[in-house]
PASEDO-424294 format. One line per 3 residues: number of its first residue (from 1); their letters; for each residue x, y, z of C-alpha. Coordinates in steps of 0.05 Angstrom, whole numbers, padded with zeros to 5 digits, m for minus. Example, Ala and Ser with C-alpha at 12.3 -4.5 7.8 and 13.67 -1.06 7.14 Angstrom:
1) as) 00246,m00090,00156; 00273,m00021,00143 $
end
This chain:
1) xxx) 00321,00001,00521; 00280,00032,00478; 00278,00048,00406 $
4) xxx) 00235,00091,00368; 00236,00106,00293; 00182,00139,00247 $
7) xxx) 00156,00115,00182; 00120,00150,00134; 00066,00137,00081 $
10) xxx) 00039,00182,00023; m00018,00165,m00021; m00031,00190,m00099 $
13) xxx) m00093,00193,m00120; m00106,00207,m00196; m00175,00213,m00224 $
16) xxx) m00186,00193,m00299; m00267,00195,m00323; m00290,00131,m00296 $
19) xxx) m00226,00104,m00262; m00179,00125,m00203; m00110,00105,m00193 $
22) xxx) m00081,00108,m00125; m00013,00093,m00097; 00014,00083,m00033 $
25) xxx) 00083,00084,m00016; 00115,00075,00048; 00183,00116,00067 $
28) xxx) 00221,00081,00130; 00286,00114,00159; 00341,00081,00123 $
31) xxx) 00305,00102,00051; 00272,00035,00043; 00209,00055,m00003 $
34) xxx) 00156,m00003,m00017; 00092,00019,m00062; 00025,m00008,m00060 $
37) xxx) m00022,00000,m00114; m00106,m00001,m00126; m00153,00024,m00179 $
40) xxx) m00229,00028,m00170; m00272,00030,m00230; m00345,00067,m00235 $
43) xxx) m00395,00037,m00269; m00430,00088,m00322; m00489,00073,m00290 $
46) xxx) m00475,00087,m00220; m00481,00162,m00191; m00416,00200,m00197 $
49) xxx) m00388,00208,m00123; m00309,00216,m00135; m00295,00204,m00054 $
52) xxx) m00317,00131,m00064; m00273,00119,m00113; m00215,00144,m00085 $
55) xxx) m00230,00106,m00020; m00230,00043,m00054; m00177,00057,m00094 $
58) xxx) m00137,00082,m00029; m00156,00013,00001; m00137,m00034,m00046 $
61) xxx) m00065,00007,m00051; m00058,m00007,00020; m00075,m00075,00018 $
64) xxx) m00028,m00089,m00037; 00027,m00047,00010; 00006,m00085,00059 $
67) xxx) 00017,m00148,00019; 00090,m00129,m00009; 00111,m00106,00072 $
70) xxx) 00104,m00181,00089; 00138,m00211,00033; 00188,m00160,00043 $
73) xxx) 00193,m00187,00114; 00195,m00255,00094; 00250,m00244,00051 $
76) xxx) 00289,m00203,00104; 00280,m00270,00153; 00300,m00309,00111 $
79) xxx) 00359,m00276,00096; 00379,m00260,00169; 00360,m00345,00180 $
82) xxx) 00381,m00390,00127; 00312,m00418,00139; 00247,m00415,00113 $
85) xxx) 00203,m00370,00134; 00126,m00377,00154; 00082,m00324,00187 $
88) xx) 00028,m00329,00220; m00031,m00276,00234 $
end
């Protein structure tokens, strides 16, 4: 059998002189939102090129998303279990 489902993910991005704020949050089909967040900071010194900022700010919200979906996961086994729970990569 098989099952299909789709998840989505939005991203913020917010822009503030020297310092972007992004936020990623991820919508699956029974309304289960997780949110990952990242800020990049530009040194005063450094060119102003917003789309670098916002990448890295994009990436570090993703990898803190990324971060929470596992734990989340973790939890969820170890709630279906009894047991402990250890992934592996």
């Amino acid at each position: 059998m098989i099952h299909t489902e789709q998840w989505t993910a939005t991203i913020d991005i917010e822009e503030h002189d020297d310092t972007t704020h992004a936020v990623a949050r991820l919508h699956t089909r029974d309304a289960t939102a997780l949110e990952g967040r990242g800020t990049a900071r530009r040194n005063p010194a450094d060119r102003e090129v917003p789309e670098i900022g916002a990448e890295l700010a994009v990436a570090r919200a993703l990898a803190d998303l990324q971060h929470r979906l596992i734990e989340a996961t973790i939890a969820d086994i170890e709630q279906a279990t009894g047991e402990p729970a250890h992934l592996t990569r």
